[in-house]
BAVEX-600263 format. One record per residue: residue in one letter; chain; x, y, z of N, C-alpha, C in turn. Coordinates in Angstrom, 1 decimal, padded with zeros to 4 digits, always signed. Example, Ala and Ser with C-alpha at 12.3 -4.5 7.8 and 13.67 -1.06 7.14 Angstrom:
2
(r A; A; (+013.2; -005.7; +007.8); (+012.3; -004.5; +007.8); (+013.2; -003.3; +007.8))
(r S; A; (+012.8; -002.2; +007.1); (+013.7; -001.1; +007.1); (+012.9; +000.0; +007.9))
This chain:
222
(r X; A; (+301.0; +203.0; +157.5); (+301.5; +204.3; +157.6); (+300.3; +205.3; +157.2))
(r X; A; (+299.7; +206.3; +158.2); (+298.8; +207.5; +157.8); (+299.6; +208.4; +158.3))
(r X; A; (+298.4; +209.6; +157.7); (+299.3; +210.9; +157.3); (+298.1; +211.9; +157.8))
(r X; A; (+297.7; +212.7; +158.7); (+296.7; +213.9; +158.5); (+297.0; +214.8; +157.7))
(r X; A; (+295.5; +214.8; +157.3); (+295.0; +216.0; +156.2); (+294.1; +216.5; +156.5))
(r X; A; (+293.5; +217.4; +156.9); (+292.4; +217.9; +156.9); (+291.5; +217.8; +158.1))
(r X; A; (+292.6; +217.0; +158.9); (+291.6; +216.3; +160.4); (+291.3; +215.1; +160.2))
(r X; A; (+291.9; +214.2; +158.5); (+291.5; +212.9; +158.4); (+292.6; +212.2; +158.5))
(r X; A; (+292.8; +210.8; +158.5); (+293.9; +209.6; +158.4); (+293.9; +209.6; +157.0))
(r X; A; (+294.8; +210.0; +156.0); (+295.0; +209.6; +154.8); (+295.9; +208.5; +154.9))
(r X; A; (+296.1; +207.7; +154.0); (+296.8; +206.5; +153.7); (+297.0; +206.2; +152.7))
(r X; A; (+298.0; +205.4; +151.7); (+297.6; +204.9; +150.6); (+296.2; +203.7; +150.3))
(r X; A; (+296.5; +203.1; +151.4); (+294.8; +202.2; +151.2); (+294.0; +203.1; +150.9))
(r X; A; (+293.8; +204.2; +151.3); (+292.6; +204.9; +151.2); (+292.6; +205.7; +150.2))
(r X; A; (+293.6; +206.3; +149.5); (+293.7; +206.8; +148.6); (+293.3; +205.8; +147.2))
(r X; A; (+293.7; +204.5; +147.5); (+294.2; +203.6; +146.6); (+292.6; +203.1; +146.0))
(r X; A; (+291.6; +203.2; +147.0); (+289.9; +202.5; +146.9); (+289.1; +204.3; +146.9))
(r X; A; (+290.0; +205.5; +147.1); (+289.4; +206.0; +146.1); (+289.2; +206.4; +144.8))
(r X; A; (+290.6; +205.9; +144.7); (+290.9; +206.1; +142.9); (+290.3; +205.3; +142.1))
(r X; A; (+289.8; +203.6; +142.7); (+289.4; +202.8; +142.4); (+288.5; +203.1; +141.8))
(r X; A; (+287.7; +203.5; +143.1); (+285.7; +203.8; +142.6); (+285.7; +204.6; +141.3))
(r X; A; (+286.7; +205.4; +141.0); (+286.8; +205.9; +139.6); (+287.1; +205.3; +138.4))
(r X; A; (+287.5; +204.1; +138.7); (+288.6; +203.3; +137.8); (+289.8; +203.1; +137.6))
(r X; A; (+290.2; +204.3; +138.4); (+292.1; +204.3; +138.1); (+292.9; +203.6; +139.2))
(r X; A; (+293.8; +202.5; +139.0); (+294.5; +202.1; +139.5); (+295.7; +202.8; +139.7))
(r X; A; (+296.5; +203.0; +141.1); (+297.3; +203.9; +141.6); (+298.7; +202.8; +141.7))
(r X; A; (+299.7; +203.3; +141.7); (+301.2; +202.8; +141.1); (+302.6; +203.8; +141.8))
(r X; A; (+302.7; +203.5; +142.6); (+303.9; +203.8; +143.7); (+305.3; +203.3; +143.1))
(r X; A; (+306.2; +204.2; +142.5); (+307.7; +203.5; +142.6); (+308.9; +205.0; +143.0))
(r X; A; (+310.1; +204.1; +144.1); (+310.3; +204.9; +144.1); (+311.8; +205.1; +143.1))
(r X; A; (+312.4; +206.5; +143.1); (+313.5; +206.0; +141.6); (+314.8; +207.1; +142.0))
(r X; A; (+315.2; +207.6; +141.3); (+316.3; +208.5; +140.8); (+315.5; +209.7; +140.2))
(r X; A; (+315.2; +210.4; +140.9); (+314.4; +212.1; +140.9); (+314.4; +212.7; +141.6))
(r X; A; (+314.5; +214.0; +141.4); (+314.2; +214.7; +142.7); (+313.0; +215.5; +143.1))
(r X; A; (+312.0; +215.3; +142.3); (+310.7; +215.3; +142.9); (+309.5; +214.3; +142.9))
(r X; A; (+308.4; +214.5; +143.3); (+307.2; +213.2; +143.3); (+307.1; +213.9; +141.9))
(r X; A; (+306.6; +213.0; +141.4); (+306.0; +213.0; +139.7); (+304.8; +212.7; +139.4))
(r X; A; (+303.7; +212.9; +138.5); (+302.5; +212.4; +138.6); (+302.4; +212.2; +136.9))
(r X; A; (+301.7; +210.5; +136.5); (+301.6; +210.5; +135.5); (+300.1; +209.9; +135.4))
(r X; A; (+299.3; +210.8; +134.5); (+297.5; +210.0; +134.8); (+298.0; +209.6; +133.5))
(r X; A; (+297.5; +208.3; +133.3); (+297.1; +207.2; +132.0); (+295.8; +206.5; +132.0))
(r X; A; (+295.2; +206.0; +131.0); (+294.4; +205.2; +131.2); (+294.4; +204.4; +132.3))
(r X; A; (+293.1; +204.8; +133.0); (+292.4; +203.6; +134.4); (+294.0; +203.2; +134.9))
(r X; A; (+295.1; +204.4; +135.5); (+296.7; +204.0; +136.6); (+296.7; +205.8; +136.3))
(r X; A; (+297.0; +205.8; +137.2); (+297.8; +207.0; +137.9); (+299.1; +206.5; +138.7))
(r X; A; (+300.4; +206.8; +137.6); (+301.8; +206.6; +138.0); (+302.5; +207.6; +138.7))
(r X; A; (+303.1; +207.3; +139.8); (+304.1; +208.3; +141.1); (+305.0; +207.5; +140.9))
(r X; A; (+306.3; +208.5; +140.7); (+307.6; +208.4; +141.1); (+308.0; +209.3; +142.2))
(r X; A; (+308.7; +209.0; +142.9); (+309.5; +209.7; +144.2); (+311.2; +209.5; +144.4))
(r X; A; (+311.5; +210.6; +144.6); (+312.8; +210.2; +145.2); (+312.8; +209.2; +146.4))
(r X; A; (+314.1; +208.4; +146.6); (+314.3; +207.2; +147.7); (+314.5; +207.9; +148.9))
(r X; A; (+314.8; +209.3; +148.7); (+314.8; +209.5; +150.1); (+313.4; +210.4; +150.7))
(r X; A; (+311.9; +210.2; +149.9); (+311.0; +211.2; +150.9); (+310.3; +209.5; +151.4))
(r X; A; (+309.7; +210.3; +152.5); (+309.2; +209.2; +153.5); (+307.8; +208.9; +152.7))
(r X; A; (+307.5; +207.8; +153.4); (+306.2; +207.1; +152.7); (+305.0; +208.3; +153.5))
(r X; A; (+304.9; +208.6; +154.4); (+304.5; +210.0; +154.9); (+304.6; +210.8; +153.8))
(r X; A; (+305.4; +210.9; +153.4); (+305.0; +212.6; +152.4); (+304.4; +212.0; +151.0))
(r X; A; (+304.7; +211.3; +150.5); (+303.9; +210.6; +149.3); (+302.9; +210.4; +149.7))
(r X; A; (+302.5; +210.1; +151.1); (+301.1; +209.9; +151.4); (+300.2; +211.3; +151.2))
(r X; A; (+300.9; +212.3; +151.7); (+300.3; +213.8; +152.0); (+300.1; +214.1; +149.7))
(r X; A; (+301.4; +213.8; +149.2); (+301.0; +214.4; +147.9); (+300.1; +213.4; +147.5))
(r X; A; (+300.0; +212.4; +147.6); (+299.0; +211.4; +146.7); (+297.8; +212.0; +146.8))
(r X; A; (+297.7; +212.2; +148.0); (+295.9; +212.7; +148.6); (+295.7; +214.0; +148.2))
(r X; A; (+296.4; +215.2; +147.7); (+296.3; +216.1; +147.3); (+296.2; +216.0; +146.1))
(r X; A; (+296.3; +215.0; +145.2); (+296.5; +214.6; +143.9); (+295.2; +214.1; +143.3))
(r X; A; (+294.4; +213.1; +144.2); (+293.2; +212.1; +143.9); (+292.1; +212.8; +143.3))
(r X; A; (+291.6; +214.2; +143.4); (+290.6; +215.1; +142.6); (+291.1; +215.5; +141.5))
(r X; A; (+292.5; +215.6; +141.5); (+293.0; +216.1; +139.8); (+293.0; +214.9; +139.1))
(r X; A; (+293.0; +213.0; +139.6); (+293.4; +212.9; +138.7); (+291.7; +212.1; +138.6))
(r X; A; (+291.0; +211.9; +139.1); (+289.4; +212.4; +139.0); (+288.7; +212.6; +138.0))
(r X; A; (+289.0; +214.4; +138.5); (+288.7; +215.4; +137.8); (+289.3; +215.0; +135.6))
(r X; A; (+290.4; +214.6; +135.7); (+290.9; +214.7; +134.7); (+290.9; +213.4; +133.8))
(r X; A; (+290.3; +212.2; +134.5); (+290.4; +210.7; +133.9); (+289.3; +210.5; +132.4))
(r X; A; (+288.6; +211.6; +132.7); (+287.7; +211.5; +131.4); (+288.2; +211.9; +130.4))
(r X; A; (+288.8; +212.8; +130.8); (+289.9; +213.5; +129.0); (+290.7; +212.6; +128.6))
(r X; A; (+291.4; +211.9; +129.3); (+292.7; +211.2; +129.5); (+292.6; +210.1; +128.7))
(r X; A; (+291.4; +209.4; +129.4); (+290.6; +208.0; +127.9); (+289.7; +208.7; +127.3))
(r X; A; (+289.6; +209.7; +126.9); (+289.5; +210.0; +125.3); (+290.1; +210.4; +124.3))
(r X; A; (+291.1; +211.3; +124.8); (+292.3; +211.2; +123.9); (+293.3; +210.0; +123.6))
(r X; A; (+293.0; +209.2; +124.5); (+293.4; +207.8; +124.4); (+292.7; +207.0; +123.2))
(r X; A; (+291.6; +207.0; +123.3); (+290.6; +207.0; +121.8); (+290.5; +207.1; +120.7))
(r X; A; (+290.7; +208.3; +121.1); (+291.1; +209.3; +119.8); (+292.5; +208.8; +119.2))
(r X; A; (+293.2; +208.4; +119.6); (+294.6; +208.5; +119.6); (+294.6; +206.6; +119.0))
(r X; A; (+293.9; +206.2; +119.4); (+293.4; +204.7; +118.8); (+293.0; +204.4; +117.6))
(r X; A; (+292.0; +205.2; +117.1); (+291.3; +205.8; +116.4); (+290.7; +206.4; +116.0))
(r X; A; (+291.0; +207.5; +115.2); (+291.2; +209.2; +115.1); (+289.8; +209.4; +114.3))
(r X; A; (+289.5; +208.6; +113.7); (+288.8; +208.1; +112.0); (+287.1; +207.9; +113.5))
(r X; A; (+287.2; +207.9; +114.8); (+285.8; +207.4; +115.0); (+285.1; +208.9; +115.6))
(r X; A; (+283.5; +208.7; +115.6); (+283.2; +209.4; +115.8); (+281.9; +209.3; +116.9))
(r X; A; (+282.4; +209.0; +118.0); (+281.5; +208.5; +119.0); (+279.9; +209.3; +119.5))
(r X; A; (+280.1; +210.4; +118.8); (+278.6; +210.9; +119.1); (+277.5; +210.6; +118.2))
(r X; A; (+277.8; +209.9; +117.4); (+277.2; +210.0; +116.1); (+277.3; +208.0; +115.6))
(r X; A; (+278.3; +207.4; +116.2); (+278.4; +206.6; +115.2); (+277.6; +205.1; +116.4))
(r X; A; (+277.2; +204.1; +115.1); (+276.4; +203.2; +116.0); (+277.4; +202.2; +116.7))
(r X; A; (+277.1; +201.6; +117.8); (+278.0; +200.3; +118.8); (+277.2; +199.9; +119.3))
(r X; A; (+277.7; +198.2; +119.3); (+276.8; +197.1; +119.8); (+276.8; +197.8; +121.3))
(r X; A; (+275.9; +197.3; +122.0); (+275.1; +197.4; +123.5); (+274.7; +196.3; +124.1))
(r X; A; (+275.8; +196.6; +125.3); (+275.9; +195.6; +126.5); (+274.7; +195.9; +127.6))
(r X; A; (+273.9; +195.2; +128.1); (+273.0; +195.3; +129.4); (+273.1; +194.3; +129.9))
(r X; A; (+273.5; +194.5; +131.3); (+273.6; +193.8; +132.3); (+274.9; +192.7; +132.0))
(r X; A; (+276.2; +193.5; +131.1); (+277.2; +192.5; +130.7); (+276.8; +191.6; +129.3))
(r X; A; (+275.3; +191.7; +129.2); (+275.3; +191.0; +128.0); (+275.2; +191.1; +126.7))
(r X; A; (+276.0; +190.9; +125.3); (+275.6; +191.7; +124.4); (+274.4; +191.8; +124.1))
(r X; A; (+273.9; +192.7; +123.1); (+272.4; +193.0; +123.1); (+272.3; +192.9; +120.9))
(r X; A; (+271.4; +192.3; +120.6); (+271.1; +192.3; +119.1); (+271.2; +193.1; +118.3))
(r X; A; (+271.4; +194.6; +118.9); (+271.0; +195.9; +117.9); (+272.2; +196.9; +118.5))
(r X; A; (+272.2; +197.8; +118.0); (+273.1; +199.0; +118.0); (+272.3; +200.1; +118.0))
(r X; A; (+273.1; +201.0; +118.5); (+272.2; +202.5; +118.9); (+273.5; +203.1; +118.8))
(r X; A; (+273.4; +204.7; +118.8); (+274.3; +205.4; +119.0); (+274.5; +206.0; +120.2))
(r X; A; (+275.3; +207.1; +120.3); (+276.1; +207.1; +121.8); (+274.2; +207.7; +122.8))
(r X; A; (+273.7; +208.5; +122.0); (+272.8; +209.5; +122.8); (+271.8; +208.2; +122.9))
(r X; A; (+271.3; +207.7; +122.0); (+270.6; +206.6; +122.4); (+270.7; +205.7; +123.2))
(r X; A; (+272.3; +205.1; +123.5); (+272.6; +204.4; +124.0); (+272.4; +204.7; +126.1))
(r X; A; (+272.9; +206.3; +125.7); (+272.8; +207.2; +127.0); (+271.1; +207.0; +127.8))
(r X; A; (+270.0; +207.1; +126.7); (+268.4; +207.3; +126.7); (+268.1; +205.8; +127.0))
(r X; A; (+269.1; +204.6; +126.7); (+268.7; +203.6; +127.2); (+269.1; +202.9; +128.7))
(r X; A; (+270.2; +203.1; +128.5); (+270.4; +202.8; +129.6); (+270.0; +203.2; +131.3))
(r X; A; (+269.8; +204.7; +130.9); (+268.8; +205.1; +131.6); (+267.6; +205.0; +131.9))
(r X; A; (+266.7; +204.6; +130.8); (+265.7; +203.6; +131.2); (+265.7; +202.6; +132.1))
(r X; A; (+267.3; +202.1; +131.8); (+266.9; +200.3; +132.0); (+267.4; +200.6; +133.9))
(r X; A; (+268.0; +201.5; +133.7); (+268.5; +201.5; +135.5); (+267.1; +202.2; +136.3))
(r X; A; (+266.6; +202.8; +135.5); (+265.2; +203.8; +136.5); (+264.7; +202.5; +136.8))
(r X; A; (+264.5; +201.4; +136.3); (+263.3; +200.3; +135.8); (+263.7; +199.3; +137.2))
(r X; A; (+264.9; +198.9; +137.2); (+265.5; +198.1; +138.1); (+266.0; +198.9; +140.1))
(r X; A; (+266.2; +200.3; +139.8); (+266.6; +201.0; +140.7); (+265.9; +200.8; +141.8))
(r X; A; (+264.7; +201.0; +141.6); (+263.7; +200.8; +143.2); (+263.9; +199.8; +143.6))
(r X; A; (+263.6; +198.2; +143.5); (+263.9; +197.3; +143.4); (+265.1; +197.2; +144.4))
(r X; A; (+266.2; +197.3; +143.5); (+267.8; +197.3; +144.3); (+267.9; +197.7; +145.5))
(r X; A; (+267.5; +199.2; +145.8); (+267.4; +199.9; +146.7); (+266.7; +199.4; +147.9))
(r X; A; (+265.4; +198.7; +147.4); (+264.2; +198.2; +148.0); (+264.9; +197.0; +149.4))
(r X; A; (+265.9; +196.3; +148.1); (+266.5; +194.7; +148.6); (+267.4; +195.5; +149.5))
(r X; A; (+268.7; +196.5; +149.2); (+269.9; +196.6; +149.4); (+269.5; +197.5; +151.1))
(r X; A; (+268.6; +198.5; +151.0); (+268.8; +199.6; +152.2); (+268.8; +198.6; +153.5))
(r X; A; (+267.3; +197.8; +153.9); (+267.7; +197.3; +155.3); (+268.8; +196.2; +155.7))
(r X; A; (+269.5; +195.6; +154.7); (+270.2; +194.9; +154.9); (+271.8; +196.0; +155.2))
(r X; A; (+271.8; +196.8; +154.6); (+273.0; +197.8; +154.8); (+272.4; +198.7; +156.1))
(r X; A; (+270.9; +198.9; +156.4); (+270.9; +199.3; +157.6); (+270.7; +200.8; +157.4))
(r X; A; (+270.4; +201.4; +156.5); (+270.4; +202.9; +156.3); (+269.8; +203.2; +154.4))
(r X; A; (+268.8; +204.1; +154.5); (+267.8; +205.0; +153.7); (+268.0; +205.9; +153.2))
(r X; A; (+268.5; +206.0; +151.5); (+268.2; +207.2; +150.9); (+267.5; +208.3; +150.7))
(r X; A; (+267.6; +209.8; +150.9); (+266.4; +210.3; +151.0); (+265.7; +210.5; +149.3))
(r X; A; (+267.2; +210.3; +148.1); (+266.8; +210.7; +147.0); (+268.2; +209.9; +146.4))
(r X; A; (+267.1; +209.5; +145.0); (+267.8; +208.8; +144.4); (+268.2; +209.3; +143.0))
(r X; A; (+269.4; +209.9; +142.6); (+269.5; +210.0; +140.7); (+270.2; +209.6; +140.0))
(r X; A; (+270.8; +209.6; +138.9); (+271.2; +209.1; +137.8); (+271.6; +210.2; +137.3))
(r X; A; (+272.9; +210.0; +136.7); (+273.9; +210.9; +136.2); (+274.8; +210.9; +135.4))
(r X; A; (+275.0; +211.4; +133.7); (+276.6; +210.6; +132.8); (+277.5; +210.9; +133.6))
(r X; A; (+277.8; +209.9; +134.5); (+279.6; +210.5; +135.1); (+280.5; +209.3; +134.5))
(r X; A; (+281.9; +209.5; +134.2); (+282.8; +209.6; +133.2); (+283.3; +208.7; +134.1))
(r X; A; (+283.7; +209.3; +135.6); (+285.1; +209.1; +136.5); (+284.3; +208.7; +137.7))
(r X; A; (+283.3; +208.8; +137.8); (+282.4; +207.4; +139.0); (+281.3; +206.5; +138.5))
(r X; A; (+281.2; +205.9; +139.5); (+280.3; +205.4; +139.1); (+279.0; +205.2; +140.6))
(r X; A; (+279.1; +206.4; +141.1); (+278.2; +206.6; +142.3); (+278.7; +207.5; +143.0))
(r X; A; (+277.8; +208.1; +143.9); (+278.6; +209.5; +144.6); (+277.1; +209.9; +145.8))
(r X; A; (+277.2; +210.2; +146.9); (+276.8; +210.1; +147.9); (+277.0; +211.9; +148.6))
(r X; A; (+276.1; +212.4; +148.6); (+275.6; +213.5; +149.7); (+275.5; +213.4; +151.3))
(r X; A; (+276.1; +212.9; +152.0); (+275.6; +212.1; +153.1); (+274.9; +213.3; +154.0))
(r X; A; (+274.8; +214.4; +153.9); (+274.6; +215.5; +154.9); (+272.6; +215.4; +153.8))
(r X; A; (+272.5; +215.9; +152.8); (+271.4; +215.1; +152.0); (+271.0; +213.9; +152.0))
(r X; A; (+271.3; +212.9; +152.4); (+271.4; +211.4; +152.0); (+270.6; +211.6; +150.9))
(r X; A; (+271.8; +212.1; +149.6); (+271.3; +211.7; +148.1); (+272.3; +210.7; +147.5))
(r X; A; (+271.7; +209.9; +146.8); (+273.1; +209.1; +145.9); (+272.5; +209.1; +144.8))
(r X; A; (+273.4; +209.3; +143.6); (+273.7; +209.8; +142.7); (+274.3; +208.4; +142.0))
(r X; A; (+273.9; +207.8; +140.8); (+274.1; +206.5; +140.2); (+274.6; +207.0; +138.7))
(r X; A; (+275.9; +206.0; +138.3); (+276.1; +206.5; +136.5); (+275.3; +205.7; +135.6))
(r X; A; (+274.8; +206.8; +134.8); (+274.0; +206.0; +133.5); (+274.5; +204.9; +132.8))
(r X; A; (+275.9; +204.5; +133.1); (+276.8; +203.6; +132.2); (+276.6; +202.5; +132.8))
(r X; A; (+276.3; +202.3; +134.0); (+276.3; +201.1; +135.1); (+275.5; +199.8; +134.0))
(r X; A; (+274.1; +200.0; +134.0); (+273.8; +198.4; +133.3); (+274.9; +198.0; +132.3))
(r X; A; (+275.8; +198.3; +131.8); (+276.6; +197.7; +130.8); (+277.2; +196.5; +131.5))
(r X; A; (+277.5; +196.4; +132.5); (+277.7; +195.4; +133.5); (+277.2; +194.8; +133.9))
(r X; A; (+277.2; +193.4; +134.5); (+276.8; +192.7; +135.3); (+275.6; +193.3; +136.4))
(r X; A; (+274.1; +192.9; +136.5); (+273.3; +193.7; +137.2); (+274.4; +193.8; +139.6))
(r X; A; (+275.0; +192.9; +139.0); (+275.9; +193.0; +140.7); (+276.7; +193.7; +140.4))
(r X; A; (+276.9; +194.3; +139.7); (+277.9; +195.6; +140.1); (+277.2; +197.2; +140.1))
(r X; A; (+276.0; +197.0; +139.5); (+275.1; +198.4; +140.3); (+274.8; +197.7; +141.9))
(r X; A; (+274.1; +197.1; +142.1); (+274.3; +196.5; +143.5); (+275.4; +196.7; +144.3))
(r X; A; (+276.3; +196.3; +143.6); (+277.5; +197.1; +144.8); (+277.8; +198.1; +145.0))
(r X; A; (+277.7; +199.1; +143.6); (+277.9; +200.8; +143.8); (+276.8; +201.2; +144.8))
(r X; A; (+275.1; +200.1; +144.9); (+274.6; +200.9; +145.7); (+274.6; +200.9; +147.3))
(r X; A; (+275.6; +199.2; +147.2); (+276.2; +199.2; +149.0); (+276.9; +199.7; +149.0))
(r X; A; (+278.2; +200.1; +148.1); (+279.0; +201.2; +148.6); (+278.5; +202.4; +149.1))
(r X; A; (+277.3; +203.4; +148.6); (+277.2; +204.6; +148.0); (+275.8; +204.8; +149.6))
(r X; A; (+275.4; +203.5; +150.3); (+274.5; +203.4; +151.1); (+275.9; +203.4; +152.3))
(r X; A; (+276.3; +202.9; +152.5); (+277.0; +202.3; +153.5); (+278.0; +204.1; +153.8))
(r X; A; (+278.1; +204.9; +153.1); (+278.7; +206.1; +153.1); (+278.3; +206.6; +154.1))
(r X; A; (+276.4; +206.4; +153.9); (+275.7; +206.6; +155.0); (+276.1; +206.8; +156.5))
(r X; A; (+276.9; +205.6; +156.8); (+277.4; +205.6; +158.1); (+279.0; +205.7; +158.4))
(r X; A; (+279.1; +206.0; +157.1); (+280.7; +206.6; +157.1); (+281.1; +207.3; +156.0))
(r X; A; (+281.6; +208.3; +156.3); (+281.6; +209.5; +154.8); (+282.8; +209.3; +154.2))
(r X; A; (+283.9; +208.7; +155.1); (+285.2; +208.3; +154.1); (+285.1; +206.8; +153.9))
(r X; A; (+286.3; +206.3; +153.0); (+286.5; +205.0; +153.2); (+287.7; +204.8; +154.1))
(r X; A; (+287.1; +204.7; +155.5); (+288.0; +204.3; +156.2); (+287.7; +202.9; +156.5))
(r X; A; (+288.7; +202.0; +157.1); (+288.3; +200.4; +157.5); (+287.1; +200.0; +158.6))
(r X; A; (+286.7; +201.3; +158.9); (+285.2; +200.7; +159.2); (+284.3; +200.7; +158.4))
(r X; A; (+284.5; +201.6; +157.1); (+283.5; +201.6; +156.2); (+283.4; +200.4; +155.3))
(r X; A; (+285.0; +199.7; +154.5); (+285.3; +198.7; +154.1); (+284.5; +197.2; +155.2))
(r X; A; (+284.5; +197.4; +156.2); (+283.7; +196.3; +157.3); (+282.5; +196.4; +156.7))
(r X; A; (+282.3; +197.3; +156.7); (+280.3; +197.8; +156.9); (+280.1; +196.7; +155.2))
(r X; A; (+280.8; +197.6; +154.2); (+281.0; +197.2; +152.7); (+280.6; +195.1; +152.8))
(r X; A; (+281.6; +194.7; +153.4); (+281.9; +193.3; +153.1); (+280.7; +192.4; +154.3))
(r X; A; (+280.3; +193.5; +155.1); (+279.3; +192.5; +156.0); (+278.2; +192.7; +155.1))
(r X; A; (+277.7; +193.3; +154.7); (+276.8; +193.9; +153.8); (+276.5; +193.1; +152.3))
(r X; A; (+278.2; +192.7; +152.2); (+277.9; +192.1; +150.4); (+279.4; +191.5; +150.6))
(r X; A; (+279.3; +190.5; +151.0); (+280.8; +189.5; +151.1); (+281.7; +189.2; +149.9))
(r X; A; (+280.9; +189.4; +148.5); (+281.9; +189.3; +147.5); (+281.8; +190.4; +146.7))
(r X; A; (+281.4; +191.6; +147.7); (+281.6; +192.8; +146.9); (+282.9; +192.9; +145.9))
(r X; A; (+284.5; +192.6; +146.8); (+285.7; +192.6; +146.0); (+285.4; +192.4; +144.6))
(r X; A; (+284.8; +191.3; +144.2); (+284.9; +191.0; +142.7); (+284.2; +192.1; +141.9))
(r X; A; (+283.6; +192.6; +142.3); (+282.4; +193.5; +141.7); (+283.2; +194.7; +141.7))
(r X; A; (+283.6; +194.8; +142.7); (+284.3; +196.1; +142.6); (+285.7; +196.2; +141.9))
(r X; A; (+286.1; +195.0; +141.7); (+287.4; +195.0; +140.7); (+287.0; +195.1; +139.1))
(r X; A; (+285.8; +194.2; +138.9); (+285.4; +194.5; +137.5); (+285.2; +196.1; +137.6))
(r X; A; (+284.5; +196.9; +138.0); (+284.4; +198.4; +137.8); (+285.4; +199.2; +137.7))
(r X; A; (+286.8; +198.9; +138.6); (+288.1; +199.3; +138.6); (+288.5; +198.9; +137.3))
(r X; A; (+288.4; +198.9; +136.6); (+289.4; +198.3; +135.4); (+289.7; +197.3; +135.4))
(r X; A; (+289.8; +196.3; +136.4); (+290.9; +194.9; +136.5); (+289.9; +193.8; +135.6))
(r X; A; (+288.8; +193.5; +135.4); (+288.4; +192.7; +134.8); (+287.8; +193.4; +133.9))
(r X; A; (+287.6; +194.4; +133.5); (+286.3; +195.4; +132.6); (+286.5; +197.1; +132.6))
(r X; A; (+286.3; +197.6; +131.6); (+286.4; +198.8; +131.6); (+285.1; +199.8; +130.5))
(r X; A; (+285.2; +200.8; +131.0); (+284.4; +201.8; +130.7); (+284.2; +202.1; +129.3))
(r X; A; (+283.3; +202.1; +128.7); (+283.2; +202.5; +127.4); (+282.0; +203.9; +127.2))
């Protein structure tokens, strides 16, 4: 079932692998209400519906919803944090340091941690890019690095700029690899429609896994 918006096919698939690339897993039920409901939580964004609106109109509010809850996923896990423990003070205080998934012998604090990791992605970035563009078939014109909260890649396609999160080496070096077949492959398709997902899996066949650790399902954002 799709829905136009905008002149696009919206769908929940498509709604569902955009919320992904952010982290938040999306959650459909329908119940005893009489309106759509929206609840952001940590990495899920929960909808409730009445039984009687069509899978059509939840499709139209979902997709009108996917920038607010975006927009708003950063606040959301940190008051979550906070709310964990009140007593921390993440700008300031030291935490062990993961690269490339692996723990690392020392501690740094958050801005340090920010100054390293960006190193360590400038260092490896060309490289990736180098391997990943002819095989996906399409060239960035500019490449940057950015603290984003609620992606982890983001694509200009009218610029062909992509834009990479500083957070990324905490992970496995294949899951910047996949942000940058996703974020290349945009290239030839600006939404994620199922030709884009084609392009994605001809490109990198076990992207899935990579992309579920990023979603929250195996791993999450710190």
């Amino acid at each position: 079932m799709t829905t136009k918006q905008g002149g696009y096919d919206i769908s929940l698939h498509t709604v569902r692998e955009q919320l992904a690339q952010a982290g938040i897993e999306l959650h459909v039920i329908k119940k005893r209400v009489k309106n759509i409901n929206f609840r952001l939580k940590p990495y899920t964004l929960m909808v409730s519906a009445p039984a009687f609106i069509t899978m059509a109109q939840i499709e139209q509010a979902v997709a009108k919803r996917v920038p607010w809850a975006i927009a708003n996923h950063a606040q959301v896990l940190e008051q979550y944090k906070r709310k964990r423990n009140p007593s921390a003070q993440s700008s300031t205080a030291d935490s062990p340091i993961l690269l490339w998934g692996v723990e690392q012998l020392f501690t740094l604090c958050h801005d340090e941690k920010i100054a390293y990791y960006r190193h360590q992605l400038s260092e490896v970035m060309p490289s990736l890019f180098e391997k990943w563009q002819p095989v996906v078939g399409a060239h960035a014109n500019e490449i940057r690095l950015k603290k984003m909260h609620t992606r982890w890649g983001s694509c200009n396609t009218r610029a062909r700029r992509i834009w990479l999160s500083v957070y990324l080496p905490a992970y496995p070096i294949e899951c910047t690899e996949y942000v940058i077949v996703h974020e290349l492959c945009h290239l030839h398709h600006a939404n994620h429609s199922r030709a884009f997902w084609q392009t994605v899996a001809t490109a990198m066949p076990d992207y899935q896994h990579w992309h579920n650790m990023l979603a929250g399902k195996t791993g999450k954002l710190d």
